[in-house]
N, C-alpha and C positions, 0 to 999 in steps of 0.2 A: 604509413608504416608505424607499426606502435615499435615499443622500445622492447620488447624482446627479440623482434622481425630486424628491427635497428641494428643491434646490440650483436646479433649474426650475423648479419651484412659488413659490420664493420669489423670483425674477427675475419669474415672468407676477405676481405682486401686484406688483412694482414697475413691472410697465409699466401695470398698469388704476391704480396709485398717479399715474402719467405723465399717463393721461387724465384722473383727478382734476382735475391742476394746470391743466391744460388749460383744462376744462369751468369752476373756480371763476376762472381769470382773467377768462375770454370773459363768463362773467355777468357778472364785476364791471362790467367795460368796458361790455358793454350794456348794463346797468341804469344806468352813469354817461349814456351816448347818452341813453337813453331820459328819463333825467331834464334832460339839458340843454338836448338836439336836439328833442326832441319824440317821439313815439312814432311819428307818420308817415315822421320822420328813420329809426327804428331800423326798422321794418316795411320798408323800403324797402331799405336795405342786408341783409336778411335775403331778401329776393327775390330782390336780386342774387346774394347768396351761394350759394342754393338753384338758379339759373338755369347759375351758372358750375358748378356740380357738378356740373350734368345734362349740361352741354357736354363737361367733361372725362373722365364716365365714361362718360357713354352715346354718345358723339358725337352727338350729339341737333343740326342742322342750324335746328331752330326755336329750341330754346334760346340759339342765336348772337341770331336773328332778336328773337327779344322782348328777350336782352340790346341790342340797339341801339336799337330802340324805347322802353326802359324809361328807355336814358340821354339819347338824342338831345333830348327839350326840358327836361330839367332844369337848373333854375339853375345858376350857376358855385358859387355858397358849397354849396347842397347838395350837388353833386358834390365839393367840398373837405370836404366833412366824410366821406361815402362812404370819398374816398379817403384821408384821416385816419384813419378808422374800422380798414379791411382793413388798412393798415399796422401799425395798433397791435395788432391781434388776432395779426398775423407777429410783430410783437416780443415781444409779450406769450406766446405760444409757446416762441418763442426763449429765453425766457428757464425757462418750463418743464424745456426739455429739458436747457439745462446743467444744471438743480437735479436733473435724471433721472440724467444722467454722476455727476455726483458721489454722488448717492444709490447709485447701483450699483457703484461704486470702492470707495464707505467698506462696503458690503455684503459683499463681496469679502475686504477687509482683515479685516473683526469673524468673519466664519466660519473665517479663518485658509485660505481656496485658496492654492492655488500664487502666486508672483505672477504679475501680466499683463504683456504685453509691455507695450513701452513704459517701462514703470517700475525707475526706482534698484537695485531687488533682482533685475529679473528681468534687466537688463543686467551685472551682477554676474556674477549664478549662470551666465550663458552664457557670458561671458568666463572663467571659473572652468574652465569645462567643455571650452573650448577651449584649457587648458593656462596662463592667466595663476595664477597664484598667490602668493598677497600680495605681494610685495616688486615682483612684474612691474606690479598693479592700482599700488601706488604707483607706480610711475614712470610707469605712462601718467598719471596724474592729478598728477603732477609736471611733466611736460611738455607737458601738453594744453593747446588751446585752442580753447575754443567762445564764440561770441558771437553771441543775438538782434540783430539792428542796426534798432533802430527808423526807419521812414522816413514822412514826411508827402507822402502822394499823394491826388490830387481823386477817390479813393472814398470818401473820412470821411464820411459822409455824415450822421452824427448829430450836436447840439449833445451840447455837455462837459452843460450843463445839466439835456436829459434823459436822457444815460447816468447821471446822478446817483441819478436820482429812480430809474431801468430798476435801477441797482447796491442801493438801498435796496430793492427788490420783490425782488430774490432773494435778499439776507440775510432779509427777513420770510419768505419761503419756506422759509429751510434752520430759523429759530427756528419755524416751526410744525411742523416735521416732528419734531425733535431735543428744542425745548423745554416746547410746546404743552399740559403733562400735564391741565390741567383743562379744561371747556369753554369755563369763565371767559378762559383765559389765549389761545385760540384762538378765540372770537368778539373778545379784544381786534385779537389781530394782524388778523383778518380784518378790521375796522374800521380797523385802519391803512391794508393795502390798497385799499379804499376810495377810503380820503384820498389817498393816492398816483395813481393811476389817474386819480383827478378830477382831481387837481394837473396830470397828466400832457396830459388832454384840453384842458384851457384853459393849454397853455401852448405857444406857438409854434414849431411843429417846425423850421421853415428859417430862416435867418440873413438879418438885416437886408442884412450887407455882407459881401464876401468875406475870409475868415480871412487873419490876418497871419501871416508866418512866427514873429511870438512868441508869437499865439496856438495856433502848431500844437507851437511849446515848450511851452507851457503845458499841452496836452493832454496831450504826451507824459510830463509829469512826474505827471500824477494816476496815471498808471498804477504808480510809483516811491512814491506812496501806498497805494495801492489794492492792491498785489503784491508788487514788488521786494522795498522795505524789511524786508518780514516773510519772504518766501518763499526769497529768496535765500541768504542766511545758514541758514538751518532747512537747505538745499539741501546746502551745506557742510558741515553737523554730518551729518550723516546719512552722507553718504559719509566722514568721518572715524569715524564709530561704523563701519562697516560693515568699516572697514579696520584700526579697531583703530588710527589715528593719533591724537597727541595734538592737542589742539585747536588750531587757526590754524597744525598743521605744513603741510600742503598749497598749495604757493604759489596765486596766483589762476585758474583753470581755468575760471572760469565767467564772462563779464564781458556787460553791456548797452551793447550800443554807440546812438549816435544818428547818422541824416545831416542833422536839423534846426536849422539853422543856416548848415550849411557846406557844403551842397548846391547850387551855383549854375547847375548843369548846365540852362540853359531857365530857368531861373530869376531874372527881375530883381530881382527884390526879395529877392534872400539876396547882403549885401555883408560888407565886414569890421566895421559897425556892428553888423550883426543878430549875426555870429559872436560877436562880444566881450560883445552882451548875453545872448545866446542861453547862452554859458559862466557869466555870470555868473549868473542865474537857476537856472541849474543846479547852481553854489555854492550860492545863498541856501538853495536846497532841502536840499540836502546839511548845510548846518551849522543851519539848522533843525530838522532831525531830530537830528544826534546830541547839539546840545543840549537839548532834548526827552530824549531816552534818558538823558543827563548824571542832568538833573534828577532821574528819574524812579528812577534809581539814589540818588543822593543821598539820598532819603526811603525807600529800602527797604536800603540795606546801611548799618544803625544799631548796627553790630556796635560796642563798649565794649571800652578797653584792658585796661576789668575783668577781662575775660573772655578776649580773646583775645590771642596776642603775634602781630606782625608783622613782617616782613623790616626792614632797614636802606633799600633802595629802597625800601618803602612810605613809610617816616618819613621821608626825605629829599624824598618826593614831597608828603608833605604838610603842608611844616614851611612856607614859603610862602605857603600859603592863607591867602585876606585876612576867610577866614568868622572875624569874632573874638565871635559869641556862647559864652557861655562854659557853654549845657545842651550844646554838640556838641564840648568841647575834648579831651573822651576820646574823641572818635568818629573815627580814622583814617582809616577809608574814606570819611567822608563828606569832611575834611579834604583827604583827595587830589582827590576829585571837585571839589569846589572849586576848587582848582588848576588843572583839568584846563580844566574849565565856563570859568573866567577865562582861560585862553591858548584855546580855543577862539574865545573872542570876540576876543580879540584880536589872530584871525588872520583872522576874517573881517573886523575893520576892517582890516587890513592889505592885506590881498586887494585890498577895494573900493574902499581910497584915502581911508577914512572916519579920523576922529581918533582916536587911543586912547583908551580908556575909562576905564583902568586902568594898573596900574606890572606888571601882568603879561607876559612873554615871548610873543610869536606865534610857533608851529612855524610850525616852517621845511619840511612837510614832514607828508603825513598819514602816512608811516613813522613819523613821532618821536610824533604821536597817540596811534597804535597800540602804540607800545613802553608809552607810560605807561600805557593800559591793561593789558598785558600785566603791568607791575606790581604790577597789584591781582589778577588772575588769579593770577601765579605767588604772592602774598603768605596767598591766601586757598590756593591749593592747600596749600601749604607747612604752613599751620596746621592742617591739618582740616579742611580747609570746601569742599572741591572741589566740592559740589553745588552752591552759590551761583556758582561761576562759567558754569555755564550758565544757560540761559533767559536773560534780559536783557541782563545781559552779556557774555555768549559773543555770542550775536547782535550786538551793537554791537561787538566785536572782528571780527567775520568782514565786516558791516557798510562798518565805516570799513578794511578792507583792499579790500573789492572794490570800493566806492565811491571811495575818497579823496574830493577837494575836490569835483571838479567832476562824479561820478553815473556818468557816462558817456562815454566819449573820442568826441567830435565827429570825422567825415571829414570831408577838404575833397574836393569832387568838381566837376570842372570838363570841359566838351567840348573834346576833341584841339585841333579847328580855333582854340579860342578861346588857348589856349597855345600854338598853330603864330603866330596874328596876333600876339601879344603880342611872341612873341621875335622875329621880323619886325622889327617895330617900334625894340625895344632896339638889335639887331644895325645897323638904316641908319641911328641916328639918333648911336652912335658912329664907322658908317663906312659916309657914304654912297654908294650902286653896289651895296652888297652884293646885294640883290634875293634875301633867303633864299626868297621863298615861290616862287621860279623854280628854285631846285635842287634838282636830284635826290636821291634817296634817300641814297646814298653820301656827296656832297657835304654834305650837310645833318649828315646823323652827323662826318664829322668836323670840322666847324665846331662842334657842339656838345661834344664829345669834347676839343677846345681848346679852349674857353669851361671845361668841367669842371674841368680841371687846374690853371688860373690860380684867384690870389686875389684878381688884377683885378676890380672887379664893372664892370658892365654899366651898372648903373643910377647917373645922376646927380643931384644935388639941382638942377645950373641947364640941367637938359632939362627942357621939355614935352612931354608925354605925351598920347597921344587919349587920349578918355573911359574906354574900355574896356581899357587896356594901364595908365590908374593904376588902375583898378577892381582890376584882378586883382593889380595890386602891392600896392594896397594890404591884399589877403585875406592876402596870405602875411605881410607885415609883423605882422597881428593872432596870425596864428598862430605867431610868434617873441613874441611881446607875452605869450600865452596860455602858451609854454613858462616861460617867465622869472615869470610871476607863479604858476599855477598846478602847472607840472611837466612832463614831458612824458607824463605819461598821458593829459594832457588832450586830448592831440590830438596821435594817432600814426598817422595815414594819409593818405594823398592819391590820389584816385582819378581817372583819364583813361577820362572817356568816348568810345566811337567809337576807340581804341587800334586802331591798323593797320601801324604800323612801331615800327621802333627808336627812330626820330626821336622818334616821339610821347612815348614812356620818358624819353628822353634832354632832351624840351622843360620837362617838368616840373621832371628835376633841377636844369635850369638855373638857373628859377625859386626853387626851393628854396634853391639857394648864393645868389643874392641876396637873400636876407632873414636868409641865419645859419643855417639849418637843414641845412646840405650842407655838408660842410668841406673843400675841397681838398687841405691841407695835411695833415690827419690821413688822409684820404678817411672820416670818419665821416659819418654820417645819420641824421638824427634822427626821421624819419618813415619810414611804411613807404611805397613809391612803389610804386602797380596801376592795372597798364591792366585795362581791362574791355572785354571783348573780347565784341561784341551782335550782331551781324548774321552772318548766313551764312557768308560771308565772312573778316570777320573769324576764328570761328572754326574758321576751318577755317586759316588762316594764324596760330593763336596759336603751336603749340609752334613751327616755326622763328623766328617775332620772338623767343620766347624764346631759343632756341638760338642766333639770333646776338645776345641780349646778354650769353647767360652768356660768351659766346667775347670780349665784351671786359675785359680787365686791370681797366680804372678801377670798372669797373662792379661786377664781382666785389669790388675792393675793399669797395666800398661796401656791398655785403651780406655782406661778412663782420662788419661793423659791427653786424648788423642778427640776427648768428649764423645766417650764411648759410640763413635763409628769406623766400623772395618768396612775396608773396599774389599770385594773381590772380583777377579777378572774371569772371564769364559771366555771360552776362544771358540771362536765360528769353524775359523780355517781347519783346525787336525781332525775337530769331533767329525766334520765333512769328510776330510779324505779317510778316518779310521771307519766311519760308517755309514757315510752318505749325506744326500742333500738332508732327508726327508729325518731320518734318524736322528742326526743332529739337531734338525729345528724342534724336534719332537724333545729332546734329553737337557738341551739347553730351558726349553720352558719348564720341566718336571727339577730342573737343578732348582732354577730360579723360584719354584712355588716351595720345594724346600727348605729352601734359604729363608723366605720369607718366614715360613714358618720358626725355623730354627731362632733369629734374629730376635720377633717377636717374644719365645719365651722368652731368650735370657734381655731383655730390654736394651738390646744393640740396636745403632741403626746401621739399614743395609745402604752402600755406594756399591752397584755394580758397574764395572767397567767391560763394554764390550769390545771383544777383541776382533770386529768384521773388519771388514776387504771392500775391497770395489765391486768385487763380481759376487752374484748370488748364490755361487760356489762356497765363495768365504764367506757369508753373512751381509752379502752386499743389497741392496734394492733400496728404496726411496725412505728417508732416516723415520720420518713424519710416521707412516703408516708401521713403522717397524718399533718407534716406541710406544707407540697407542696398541701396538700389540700385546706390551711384556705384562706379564699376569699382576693381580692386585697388588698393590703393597712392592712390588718389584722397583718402582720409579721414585715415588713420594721426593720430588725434589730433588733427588741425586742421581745423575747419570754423567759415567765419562766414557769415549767410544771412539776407536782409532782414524784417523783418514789416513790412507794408505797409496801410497804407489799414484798413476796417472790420475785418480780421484781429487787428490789434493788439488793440482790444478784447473781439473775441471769446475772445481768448487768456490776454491780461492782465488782463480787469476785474475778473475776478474769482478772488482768493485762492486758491483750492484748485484750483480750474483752469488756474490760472496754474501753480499748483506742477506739475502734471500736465504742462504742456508743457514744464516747463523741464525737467523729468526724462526725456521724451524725447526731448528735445533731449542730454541726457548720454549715458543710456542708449544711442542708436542709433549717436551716438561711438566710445562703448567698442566696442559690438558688432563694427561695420563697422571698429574696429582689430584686432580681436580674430580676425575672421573675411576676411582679406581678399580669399578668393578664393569667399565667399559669391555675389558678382554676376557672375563670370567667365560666360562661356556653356560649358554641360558638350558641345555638340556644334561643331566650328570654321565648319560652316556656318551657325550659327546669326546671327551679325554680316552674313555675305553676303548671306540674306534680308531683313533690315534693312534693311539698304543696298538692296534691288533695292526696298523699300517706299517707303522716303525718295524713292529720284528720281522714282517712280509720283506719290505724295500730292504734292512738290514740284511736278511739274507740273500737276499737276489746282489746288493752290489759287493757283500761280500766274497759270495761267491763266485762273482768275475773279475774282479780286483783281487783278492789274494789268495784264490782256491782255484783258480782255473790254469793249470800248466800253461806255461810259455804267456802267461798275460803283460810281463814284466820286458820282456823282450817285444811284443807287440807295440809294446807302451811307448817304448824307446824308439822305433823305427817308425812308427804310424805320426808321430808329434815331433814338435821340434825340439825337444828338453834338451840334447843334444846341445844343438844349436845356441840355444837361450842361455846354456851353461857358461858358455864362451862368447857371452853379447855382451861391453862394458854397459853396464844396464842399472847397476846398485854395486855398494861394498862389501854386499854379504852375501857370501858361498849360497851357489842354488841346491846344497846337498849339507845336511850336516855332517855327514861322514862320508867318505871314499869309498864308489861306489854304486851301484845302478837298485839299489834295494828302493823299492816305494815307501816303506817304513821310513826310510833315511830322508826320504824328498823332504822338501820344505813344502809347507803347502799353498805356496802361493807359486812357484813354476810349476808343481801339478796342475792347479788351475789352468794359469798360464796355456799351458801347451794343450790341456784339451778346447780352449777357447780357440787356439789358433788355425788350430783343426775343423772349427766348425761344430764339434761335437759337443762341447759343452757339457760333456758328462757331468760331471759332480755338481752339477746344478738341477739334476733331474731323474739320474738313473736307479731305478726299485721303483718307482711310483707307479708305472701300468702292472705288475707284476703284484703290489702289493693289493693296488684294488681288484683286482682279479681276485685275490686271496679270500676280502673280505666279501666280496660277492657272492661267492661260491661256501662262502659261511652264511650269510645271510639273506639269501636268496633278493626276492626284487626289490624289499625294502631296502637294500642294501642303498642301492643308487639315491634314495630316496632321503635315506638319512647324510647320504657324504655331500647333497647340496642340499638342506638344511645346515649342517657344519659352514658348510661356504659361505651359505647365507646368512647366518647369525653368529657367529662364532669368527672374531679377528684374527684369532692368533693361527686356523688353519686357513680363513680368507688371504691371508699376507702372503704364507706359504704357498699357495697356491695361483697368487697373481705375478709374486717372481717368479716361479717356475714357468709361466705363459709370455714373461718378456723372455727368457732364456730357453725355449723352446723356437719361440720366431728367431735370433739368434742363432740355433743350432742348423743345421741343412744338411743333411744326410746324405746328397749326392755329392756333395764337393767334399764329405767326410768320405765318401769312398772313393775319392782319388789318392787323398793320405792313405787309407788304407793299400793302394795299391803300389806305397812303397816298403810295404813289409815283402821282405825276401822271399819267406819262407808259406807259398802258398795254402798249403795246409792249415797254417797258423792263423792264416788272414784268414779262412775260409771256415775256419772253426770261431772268432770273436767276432768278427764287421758283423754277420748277420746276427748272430743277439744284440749288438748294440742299435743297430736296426730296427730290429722287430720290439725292441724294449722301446724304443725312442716313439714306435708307432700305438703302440700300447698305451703308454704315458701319453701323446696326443689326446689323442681318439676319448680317452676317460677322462680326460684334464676339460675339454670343451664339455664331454657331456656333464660334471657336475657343474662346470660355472655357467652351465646355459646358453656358452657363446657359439656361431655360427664357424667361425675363424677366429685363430692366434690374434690376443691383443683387439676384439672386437670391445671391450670395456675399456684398452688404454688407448684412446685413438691419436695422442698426442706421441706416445711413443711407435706406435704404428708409422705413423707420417715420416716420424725421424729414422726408422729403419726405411720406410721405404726412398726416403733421399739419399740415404749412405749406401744401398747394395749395391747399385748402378756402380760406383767405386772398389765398393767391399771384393765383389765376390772376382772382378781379375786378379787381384790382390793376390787372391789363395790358389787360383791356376798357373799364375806365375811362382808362387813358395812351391807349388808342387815340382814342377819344370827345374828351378833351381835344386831344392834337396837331390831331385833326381840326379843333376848333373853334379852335386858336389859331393855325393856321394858312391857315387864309379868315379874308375880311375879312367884316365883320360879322356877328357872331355871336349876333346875337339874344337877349342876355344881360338880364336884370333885377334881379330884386331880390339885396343884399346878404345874408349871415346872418353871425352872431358867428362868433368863433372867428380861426382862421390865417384866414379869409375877409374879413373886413373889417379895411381901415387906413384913416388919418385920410384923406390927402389923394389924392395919385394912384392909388389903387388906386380911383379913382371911375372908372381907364381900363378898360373891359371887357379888354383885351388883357394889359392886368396881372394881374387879377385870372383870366385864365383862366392865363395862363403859371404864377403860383404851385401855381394846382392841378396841372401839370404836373410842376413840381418835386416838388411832395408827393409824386405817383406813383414820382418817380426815387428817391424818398429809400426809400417803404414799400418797394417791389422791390430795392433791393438790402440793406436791412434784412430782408428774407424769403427770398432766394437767401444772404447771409449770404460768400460768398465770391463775387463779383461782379467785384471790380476789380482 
């Protein structure tokens, strides 16, 4: 057998390894059903199971039929355990197949293959290839910057609770594979699983009450246990071995940013209270750990002056320490550590406003931390001992540099309009007549342009202020509060949503010089200020806003402050839902090639910040292929980009898969600097076609989305927005304002709820309709040119291979069961079939330009994984259908309670309650099994 025949032989055992894990989770779960529920309970959902197969492979038309029969008079509690059940068989999956990735990564690595894309070494060796060579690799990683920016949106759909228990089931997975050697040690784990699983089924999948913006802190920091702490640092060492740099030379290149806290965009409930706790809990976590690692150091570097000599900065560092046991007076290092451990506390009391504890010093500064670690590093090098200073060490050096105090630098993100009222406000209440929100563009800029240059502020201590003009003074006030105690790492951004003029730029700075953070007299700035530029529209008018701010004096000052680089943000999600999948991908590349442009002449550098999603609705699909997409000059070292909603977890929950994305998160950095004319199109017509697709697909989904009567009402009855409105799911309202407008949606329950549906629209819809268009322009070369595009051209290749994962996703037979809960027949009988016949259209021309036979015949990795999860997926959405149906007529013929998420004490004796939660269940299992949803 040679070693390619090898090399597949031993990948097909790891995938029937795959259905293994599969096959042993689903027993377990059954066997826990069958013991809890009943064996009529588990026989029953094995019906349905066997029912929904036959529907989805065979199209079998009676198998619909007896599924509706099967469910229509069964209780509410037995249909919530049902719908309990399929969800947990998706998760329980789910969780298989990350242990499958990793099982086939660490496979990979132990045979010694090439590396894989994606990864540290193989982004290296292409950078390498493309002419970077060491001293070039340091400077990009000298001047890089990349940043995951965690964000808290209403697709969380899991409790912290049981991602705990789901985090524990895949560490006992990876110890029976790795550790497992006797039967003894492998009947024990399996007995854990067990226990787990049970723990799992009796224990309440949905949330009493809707998550607080510090519970969605609190999520966000398990992940900073769970990944960061270990991962990140290891991240660092690795590209310093690789580069042949000494340890902690590489300044910070890799950083986790958060919007949780300081996201107030729709958001009422995130003020300068939640900000201020929001950082401090981010502290507490922060000096929890490294006092933790202190300790932890202290009991293992027990090195004896016996034995060893040490630097002058060592003994000075540890002549102080108040450890006066006299077994540890020869012990230096631990001596210093003591030190260290003591001013560490006594800078989180400092921090917190708490009494000193001690007569020890608080840094002034996690730089001065870091130096005295460095200390013991350079002290232990110096003597011989240079191994000791990695593992532990080293890690809590690289550590407390990319963390500092506070983990993660919070943005502050607020809506245009809401910074347009505020300065309104300021402006008549010094000088009343002025009526800013009446002038014009021109007028407005330079009213703000003379507010900039003065040191006059604006704001007075014996003015009253509306509600919402002290709200937002007072956010900024928190975030000079936050500079001053924590640093300015703490919080270096401020972001303008809905950005559409100069004005909108210029309203924030305003803002900013009245709190301290903007200095007129220097022109210094202490944050970075980005608009975010979302709708159509907007993007298409970003690089001139830019172009006339770079062309004013004060403003340039101000980023020179800032080493002349502006970040600007795109938003995936609104450009989508204002004009489609296809539109958007198309207007975000023509923003980004003008920016470029624009950047280049005035000699700015560009940081774009993308603002995607999980789902490819929002900008979501595979990060690696999606940065190697963005046009020349787009990347060059700077890229920061959202994770969002159930993504984060999928990404970050777990360790080694967390490593994996942060690595190509690096990785496709370097590349896409490395290679900048990789996404260029190799033929000039190839962008025209584009463009001629964009205004086809633009008008097709414009046309059914906000020009087709009664679409909005469809919207609403056909999905479960409804439902998801009223799921405690996130803090933030699924509706900017009051009311059923699609304008008003946010765009991530739009998403949402066509995922839920099966339909997946905004991930796909204008696209058969637009190549049709250009067909019927171009006759048969038509076909001819749009897979050359595919073929040689990345940036519509991407587009076009997420659109083929969310098209196998989509299933238009169980989309027309939702369909058949629109009331108003007419209605249903005028939209389901365009979505339909558009859905087959976009098939049928999606295979013939990529050449494939079938959906995802190129991604065969994601093929496999859909086809493990439908077998679960699709009773899922037979059951949501069943439930809307019944919780949306009135009386529903409901009886007996069962255990479990089925029964509560007091008002779920309301049959309406009790059908609504099992609704819920369904939103949670499906997008728990679609896994990028929202």
């Amino acid at each position: 057998m040679d070693t390619e025949q090898l090399q597949k032989h031993r990948f097909a055992t790891m995938d029937e390894a795959l259905r293994d894990d599969i096959r042993l989770l689903g027993r377990i779960l059954g066997d826990t059903i069958r013991s809890v529920d009943g064996a009529e309970t588990y026989d029953l959902i094995e019906s349905i199971r066997q029912l929904a197969l036959r529907f989805h492979r065979d199209h079998d038309q009676a198998a619909e039929a007896e599924l509706e029969n099967l469910l229509k008079d069964r209780p509410g509690g037995q249909i919530n355990s049902i719908t309990r059940a399929f969800g947990y068989f998706s998760i329980l999956a789910n969780i298989a197949e990350d242990h499958h990735h990793t099982r086939r990564w660490r496979a990979h690595l132990i045979a010694g293959s090439p590396p894989r894309e994606g990864s540290l070494a193989a982004g290296i060796a292409r950078a390498r290839a493309n002419g970077f060579d060491t001293p070039a690799l340091r400077n990009f990683f000298a001047t890089a910057y990349i940043a995951p920016v965690l964000t808290a949106h209403p697709t969380e759909v899991q409790r912290r609770s049981i991602l705990d228990t789901l985090d524990t089931i895949a560490a006992l997975l990876v110890q029976r594979d790795r550790q497992a050697g006797t039967g003894a040690e492998r009947d024990a784990i399996d007995t854990a699983l067990r226990r787990l699983v049970l723990t799992l089924w009796q224990t309440r999948m949905l949330r009493p009450t809707r998550l607080s913006v510090l519970d969605e802190v609190e999520n966000a920091l398990a992940f900073f246990d769970a990944t960061f702490f270990a991962e990140v640092p290891k991240l660092y060492t690795a590209v310093e071995q690789a580069l042949d740099a000494p340890p902690g030379e590489l300044p910070v290149f890799l950083e986790i940013g958060s919007w949780i806290g300081g996201d107030r965009d729709g958001n009422p409930f995130a003020d300068a209270t939640i900000l201020t706790k929001a950082l401090a809990r981010q502290a507490e976590r922060a000096f929890a750990f490294y006092a933790g690692e202190v300790l932890k150091l202290r009991r293992e570097l027990t090195l004896a002056s016996l034995h060893v000599t040490i630097t002058p900065a060592l003994k000075h560092l540890g002549a102080p320490s108040v450890d006066q046991s006299e077994h540890q007076a020869d012990e230096p290092y631990r001596l210093a550590l003591t030190t260290i451990q003591s001013r560490l506390a006594a800078t989180q009391a400092a921090l917190s406003g708490a009494a000193p504890g001690g007569a020890a010093a608080p840094y002034d500064s996690p730089e001065a931390f870091v130096a005295d670690l460095a200390i013991i590093v350079d002290s232990l090098r110096a003597n011989g001992s240079e191994l000791l200073t990695h593992g532990r060490l080293g890690d809590l050096l690289q550590a407390a540099r990319v963390f500092g105090w506070t983990l993660a630098p919070i943005d502050l993100r607020q809506n245009s309009e809401v910074h347009e009222r505020t300065i309104a406000e300021l402006l008549e209440k010094i000088s009343p007549g002025t009526d800013y929100l009446a002038m014009d563009e021109a007028a407005r800029t330079a009213l703000l342009l003379t507010e900039l240059a003065t040191n006059r502020p604006l704001v007075s201590r014996h003015l009253r202020y509306g509600a919402e003009t002290t709200k937002e003074l007072a956010i900024f006030e928190a975030a000079a509060l936050a500079h001053r105690r924590y640093g300015p790492r703490a919080l270096r951004t401020a972001i303008i949503s809905k950005a559409a003029s100069v004005s909108d730029v210029l309203e924030l700075a305003v803002l900013l010089k009245e709190a301290g953070l903007l200095h007129p007299d220097t022109r210094m700035l202490d944050v970075n200020i980005v608009p975010l530029f979302e709708t159509i529209d907007d993007l298409r008018a970003a690089p001139g806003i830019m172009n006339d701010l770079f062309a004013l004096p004060l403003y340039r000052d101000l980023l020179a402050s800032r080493g002349n680089t502006q970040e600007v943000m795109l938003g995936y999600s609104d450009s989508n839902k204002d004009g489609g999948f296809l539109t958007s991908g198309w207007e975000l590349y023509r923003a980004e090639v003008g920016l470029v442009e624009i950047f280049a002449r005035h000699g700015m550098r560009l940081r774009l910040f993308h603002g995607r999603g999980g789902s490819v609705g929002r900008g979501g699909g595979p990060s690696f292929q999606a940065i190697l997409a963005q046009p020349k000059g787009a990347v060059d070292g700077q890229i920061r980009l959202t994770e969002q909603g159930e993504v984060i977890a999928a990404k970050y929950g777990n360790p080694e898969v967390g490593r994996r994305n942060l690595e190509v998160l690096v990785s496709a950095t370097l590349v896409a600097t490395a290679e900048p004319a990789a996404a260029e199109p190799l033929e000039p017509g190839f962008p025209v076609v584009l463009g001629e697709l964009s205004d086809a697909a633009y008008a097709a989904y414009r046309n059914l989305v906000y020009e087709t009567p009664g679409f909005e009402d469809y919207f609403w009855q056909s999905t479960v927005i409804t439902e998801i409105a009223s799921l405690n799911l996130g803090s933030r309202p699924a509706s900017r304002a009051k009311g059923r407008s699609i304008e008003d949606l946010r765009a991530i329950p739009w998403v949402f709820s066509w995922a839920q549906c099966r339909v997946m629209l905004p991930g796909w819809y204008g696209f058969g309709t637009a190549v049709e268009t250009v067909l019927a322009k171009r006759g048969y070369r038509g076909l001819r040119l749009l897979q050359s595009m595919f073929q040689e051209w990345p940036v519509f290749s991407t587009l076009l291979l997420n659109m083929d994962m969310v098209l196998a996703k989509a299933d238009m037979r169980i989309a027309a069961r939702y369909a058949g809960l629109v009331t108003d027949q007419s209605l249903r009988d005028s939209i389901f079939p365009r979505i339909e016949a558009e859905y087959e259209r976009t098939r049928t021309h999606l295979l013939a330009i990529t050449g494939q036979r079938a959906l995802l015949d190129r991604n065969p990795v994601m093929r496999r994984s859909i086809t493990n999860r439908f077998p679960y997926l699709d009773p899922l959405n037979h059951v949501q259908v069943e439930m809307l149906r019944r919780y949306r007529e009135t009386g529903t013929g409901e009886d007996a309670v069962t255990p479990g998420d089925n029964a509560m004490k007091t008002s779920d004796d309301d049959v309406k309650v009790r059908v609504r939660r099992g609704v819920h269940i369904s939103i949670n299992g499906i997008a728990a099994a679609l896994r990028n949803s929202g």
